[in-house]
C-alpha positions in Angstrom: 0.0 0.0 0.0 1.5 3.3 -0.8 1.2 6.0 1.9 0.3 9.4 -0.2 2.1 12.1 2.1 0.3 15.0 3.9 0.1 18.1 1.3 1.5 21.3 2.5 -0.8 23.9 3.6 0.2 27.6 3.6 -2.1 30.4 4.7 -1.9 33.9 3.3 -3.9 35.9 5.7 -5.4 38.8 3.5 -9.2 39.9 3.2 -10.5 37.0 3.0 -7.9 35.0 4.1 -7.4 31.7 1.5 -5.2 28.7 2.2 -2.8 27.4 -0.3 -2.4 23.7 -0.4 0.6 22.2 -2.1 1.2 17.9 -2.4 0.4 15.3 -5.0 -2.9 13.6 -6.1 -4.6 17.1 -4.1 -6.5 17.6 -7.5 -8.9 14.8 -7.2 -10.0 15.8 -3.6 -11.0 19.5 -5.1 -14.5 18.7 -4.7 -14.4 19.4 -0.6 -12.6 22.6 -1.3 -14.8 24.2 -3.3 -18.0 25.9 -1.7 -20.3 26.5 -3.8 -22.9 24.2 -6.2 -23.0 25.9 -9.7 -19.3 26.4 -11.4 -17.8 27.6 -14.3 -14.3 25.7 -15.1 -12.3 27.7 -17.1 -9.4 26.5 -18.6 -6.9 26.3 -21.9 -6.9 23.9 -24.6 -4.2 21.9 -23.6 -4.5 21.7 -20.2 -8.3 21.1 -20.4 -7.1 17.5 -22.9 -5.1 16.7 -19.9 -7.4 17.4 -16.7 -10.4 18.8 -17.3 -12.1 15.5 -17.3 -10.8 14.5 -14.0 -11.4 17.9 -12.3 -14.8 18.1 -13.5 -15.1 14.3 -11.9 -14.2 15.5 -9.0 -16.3 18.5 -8.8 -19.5 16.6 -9.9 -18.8 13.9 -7.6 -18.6 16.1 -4.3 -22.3 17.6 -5.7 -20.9 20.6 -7.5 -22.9 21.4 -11.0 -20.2 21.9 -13.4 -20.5 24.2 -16.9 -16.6 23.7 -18.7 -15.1 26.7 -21.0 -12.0 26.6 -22.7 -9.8 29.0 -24.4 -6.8 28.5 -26.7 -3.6 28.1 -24.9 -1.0 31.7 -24.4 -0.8 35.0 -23.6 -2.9 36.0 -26.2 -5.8 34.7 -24.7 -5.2 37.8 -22.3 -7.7 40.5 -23.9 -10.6 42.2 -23.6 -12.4 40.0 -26.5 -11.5 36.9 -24.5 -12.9 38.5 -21.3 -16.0 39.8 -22.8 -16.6 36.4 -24.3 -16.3 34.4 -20.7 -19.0 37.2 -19.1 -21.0 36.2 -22.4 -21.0 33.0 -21.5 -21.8 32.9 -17.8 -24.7 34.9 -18.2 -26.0 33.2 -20.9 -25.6 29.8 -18.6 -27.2 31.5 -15.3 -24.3 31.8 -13.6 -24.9 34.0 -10.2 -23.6 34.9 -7.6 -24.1 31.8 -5.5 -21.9 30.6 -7.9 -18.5 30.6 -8.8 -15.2 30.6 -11.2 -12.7 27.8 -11.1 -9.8 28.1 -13.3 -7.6 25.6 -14.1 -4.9 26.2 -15.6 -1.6 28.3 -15.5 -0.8 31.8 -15.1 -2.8 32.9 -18.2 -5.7 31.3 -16.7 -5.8 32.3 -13.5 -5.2 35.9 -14.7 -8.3 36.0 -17.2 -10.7 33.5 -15.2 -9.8 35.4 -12.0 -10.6 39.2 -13.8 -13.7 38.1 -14.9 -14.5 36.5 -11.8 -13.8 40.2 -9.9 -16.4 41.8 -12.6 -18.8 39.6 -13.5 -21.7 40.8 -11.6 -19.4 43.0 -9.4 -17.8 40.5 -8.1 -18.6 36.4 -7.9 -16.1 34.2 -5.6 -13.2 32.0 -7.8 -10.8 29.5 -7.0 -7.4 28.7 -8.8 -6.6 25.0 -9.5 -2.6 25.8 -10.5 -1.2 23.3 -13.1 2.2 24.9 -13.8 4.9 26.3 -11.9 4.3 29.2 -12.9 1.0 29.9 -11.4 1.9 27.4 -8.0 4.9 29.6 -6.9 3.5 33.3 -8.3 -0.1 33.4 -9.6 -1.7 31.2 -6.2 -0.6 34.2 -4.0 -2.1 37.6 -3.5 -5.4 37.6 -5.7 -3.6 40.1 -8.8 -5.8 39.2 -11.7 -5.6 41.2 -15.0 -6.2 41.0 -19.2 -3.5 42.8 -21.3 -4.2 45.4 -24.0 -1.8 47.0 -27.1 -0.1 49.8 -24.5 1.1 47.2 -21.9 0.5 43.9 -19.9 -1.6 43.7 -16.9 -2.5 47.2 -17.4 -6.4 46.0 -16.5 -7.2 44.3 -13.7 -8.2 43.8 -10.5 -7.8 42.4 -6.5 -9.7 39.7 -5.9 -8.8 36.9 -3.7 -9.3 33.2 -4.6 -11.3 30.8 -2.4 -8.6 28.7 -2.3 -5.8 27.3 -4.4 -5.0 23.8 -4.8 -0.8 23.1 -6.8 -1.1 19.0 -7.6 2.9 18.7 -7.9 1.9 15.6 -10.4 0.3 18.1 -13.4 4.3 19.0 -13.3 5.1 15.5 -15.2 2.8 16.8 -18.4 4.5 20.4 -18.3 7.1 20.9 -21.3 10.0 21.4 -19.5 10.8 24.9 -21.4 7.4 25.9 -19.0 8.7 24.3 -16.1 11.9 26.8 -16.6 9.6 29.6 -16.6 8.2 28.7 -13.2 11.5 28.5 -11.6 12.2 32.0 -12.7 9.8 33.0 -10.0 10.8 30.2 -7.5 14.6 31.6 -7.7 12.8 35.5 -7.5 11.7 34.5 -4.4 14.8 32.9 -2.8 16.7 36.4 -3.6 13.9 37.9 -2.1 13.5 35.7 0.9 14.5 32.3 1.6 18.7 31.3 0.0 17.7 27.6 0.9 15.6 27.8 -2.5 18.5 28.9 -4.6 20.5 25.6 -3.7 17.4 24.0 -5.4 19.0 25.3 -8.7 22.0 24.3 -7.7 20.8 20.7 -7.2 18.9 20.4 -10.7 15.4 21.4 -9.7 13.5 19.6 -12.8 10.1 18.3 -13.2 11.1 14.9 -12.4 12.1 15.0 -8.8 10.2 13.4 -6.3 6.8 14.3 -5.5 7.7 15.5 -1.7 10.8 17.6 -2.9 8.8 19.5 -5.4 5.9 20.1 -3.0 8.7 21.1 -0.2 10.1 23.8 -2.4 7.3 24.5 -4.3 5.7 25.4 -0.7 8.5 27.3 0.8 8.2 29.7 -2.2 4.9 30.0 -2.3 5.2 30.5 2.1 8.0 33.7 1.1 5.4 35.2 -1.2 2.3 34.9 1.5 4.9 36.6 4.0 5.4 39.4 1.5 1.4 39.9 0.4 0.3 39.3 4.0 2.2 42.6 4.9 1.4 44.6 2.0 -2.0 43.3 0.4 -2.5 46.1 -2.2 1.0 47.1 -3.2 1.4 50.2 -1.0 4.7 49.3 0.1 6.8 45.6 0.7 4.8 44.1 -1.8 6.1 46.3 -4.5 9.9 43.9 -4.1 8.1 40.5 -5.6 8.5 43.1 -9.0 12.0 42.0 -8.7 13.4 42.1 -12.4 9.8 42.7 -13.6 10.2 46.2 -15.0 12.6 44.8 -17.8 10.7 41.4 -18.0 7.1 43.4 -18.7 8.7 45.8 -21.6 10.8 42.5 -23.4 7.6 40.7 -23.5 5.5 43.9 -24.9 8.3 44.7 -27.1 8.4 41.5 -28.8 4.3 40.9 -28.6 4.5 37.9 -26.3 7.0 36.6 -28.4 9.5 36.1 -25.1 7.5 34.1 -22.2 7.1 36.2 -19.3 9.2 33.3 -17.3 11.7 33.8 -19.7 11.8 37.2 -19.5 11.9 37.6 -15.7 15.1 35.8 -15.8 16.8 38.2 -17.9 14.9 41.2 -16.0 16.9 39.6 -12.6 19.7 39.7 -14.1 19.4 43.0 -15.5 18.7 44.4 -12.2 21.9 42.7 -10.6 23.7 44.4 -13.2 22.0 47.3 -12.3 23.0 46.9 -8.7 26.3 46.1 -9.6 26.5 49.6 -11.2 25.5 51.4 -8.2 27.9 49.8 -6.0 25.4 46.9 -4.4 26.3 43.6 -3.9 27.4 42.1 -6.5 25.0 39.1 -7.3 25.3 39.3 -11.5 26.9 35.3 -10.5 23.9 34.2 -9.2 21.6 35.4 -11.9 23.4 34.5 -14.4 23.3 30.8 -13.3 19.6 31.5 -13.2 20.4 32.1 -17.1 22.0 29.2 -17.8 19.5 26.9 -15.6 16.8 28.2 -17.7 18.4 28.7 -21.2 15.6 31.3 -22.2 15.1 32.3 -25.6 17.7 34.8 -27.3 17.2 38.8 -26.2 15.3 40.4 -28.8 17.4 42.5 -31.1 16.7 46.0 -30.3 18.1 49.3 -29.4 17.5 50.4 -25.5 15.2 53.4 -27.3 12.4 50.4 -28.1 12.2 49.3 -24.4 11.2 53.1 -22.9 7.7 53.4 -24.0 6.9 50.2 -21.9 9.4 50.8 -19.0 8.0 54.4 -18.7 4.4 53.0 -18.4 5.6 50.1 -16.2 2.9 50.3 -12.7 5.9 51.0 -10.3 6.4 54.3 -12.0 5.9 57.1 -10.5 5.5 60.8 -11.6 7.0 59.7 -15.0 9.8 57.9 -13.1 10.4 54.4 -13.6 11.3 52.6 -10.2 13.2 49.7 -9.8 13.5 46.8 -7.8 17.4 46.0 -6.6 18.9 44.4 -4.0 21.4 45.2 -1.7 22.2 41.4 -1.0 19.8 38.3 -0.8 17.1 38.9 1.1 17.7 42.9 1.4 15.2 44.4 -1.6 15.3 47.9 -1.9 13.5 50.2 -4.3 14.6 53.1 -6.2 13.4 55.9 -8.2 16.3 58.0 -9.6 17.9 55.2 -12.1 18.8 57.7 -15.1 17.8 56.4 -18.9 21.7 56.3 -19.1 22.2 53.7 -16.4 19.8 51.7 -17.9 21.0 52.0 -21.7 24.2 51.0 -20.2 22.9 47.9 -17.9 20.6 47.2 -21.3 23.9 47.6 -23.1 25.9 45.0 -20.6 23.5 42.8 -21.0 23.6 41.9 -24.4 27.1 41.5 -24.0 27.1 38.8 -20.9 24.0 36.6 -22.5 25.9 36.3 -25.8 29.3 35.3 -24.5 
């Protein structure tokens, strides 16, 4: 008889509080997790070949009436016609508001199901079934939900706290493994953030096929740094603003090359931007660490374009302030600090330095 081992359960104590629980086979007990009768599963055409059979069993089983949606797999699902076409389609099922959302899915999901969750009749409750790494170690914390639209990502969107989130660690053996690198992007964020024990993770081979326990053991110790930060700072007024650690680059690459780069992809070169940054001013130097981050991940190439294509986006990045973009550095691991007077020359010349250390 095998003994399945106890998932892990991390509360992020916001308004209203939500637990996250983290472990393998968790997916098939969803049904006890999930409040209320009438649902709408929402999820992507490739996850929804792979589990939304078995969730919907699950659901149905437990009681739960169960309508399915699906939308094509990638960012692109992200918009305002994909949004408009999910309210469309709850209201012309009868969802209300004793019912709810439930996304399954990645981060693309959980954004779109959860911001039309937020507006659909002001507000109905949703829940986040995470399938990637992605959305287990970034997306299941702190209720951010948001479409894109031409003039930036994320630019529309909303707070609105899940239910609950349940990360089945075994939906990781179906993930391509170029996603799985995207996920760790975020994992290793949060490590510089937070918790070193996460970077020796790297440094061990973190892959998809480790076992079960160790990926739900560092899969909840990231997701445990990112409560900590969200608990403290639930609408960005202050801490929370440091989990944007190498986001202001990662945000303009992916709107500069339409999606092209994967935001995981493009978080690792933003983290290593801003250690180069830091390295600039004088911080500690942590461009070493990054870059194995880099070579862990082996994210497509930069795009090829001149600093001046990046601005529009950086300026319009939501850390800015007063038409001054802010940035994320570090002073060491676990010592974030923000700052506001980085000149357009520093970061031409970080922009600049990293070309050159990617293409070595």
């Amino acid at each position: 008889m095998v003994e399945r081992a106890t998932p892990h359960l991390i509360r992020v104590r916001v308004t209203p509080a939500y637990t996250v629980t983290v472990g393998a086979g968790v997916l098939d007990a969803v049904g006890v997790t999930v409040r209320e009768r009438r649902l709408a599963l929402v999820s992507d055409a490739t996850v929804a070949e792979l589990y939304e059979a078995q969730v919907a069993h699950a659901l149905r089983a437990s009681g739960h009436e169960v309508s399915t949606h699906r939308v094509p797999a990638g960012e692109d699902s992200k918009s305002p016609d994909r949004w408009l076409a999910l309210q469309r389609a709850f209201a012309q099922g009868g969802l209300d508001r004793s019912g709810a959302v439930v996304a399954l899915g990645g981060g693309v999901v959980g954004d779109l199901a959860g911001f039309t969750a937020a507006t659909y009749l002001r507000g109905v409750p949703w829940y986040l079934l995470a399938t990637s790494l992605l959305a287990m170690v970034d997306a299941s914390v702190g209720g951010k939900t948001a479409i894109d639209i031409p003039e930036g990502k994320n630019l529309v969107g909303a707070f609105w706290q899940p239910g609950a989130v349940v990360s089945d660690v075994r939906t990781l053996r179906t993930l391509p493994l170029r996603a799985f690198h995207q996920g760790g992007a975020e994992l290793f964020k949060h490590g510089l953030l937070g918790d070193p024990a996460l970077l020796a993770g790297f440094e061990n081979g973190l892959a998809p096929d480790w076992p079960e326990q160790a990926l739900a053991e560092i899969i909840a110790r990231s997701v445990a740094v990112k409560a900590e930060i969200v608990t403290a700072d639930e609408r960005e007024a202050g801490a929370r603003v440091h989990l944007n650690l190498g986001h202001t680059l990662a945000h303009a690459l992916e709107a500069v090359t339409d999606h092209g780069l994967p935001h995981g992809e493009a978080v690792a070169y933003g983290l290593h931007y801003a250690t180069i940054l830091g390295r600039l001013r004088g911080l500690q130097d942590l461009t070493g660490r990054t870059a194995a981050l880099l070579a862990w991940a082996q994210p497509a190439p930069l795009p090829d374009v001149p600093f001046e294509a990046l601005v529009p986006y950086v300026a319009r990045d939501k850390k800015a302030r007063d038409g001054r973009p802010r940035f994320v550095l570090l002073e060491d691991i676990g010592r974030p600090v923000v700052v506001d007077d980085v000149t357009w020359a520093e970061q031409e010349r970080a922009w600049k330095l990293l070309k050159e250390e990617v293409e070595r």
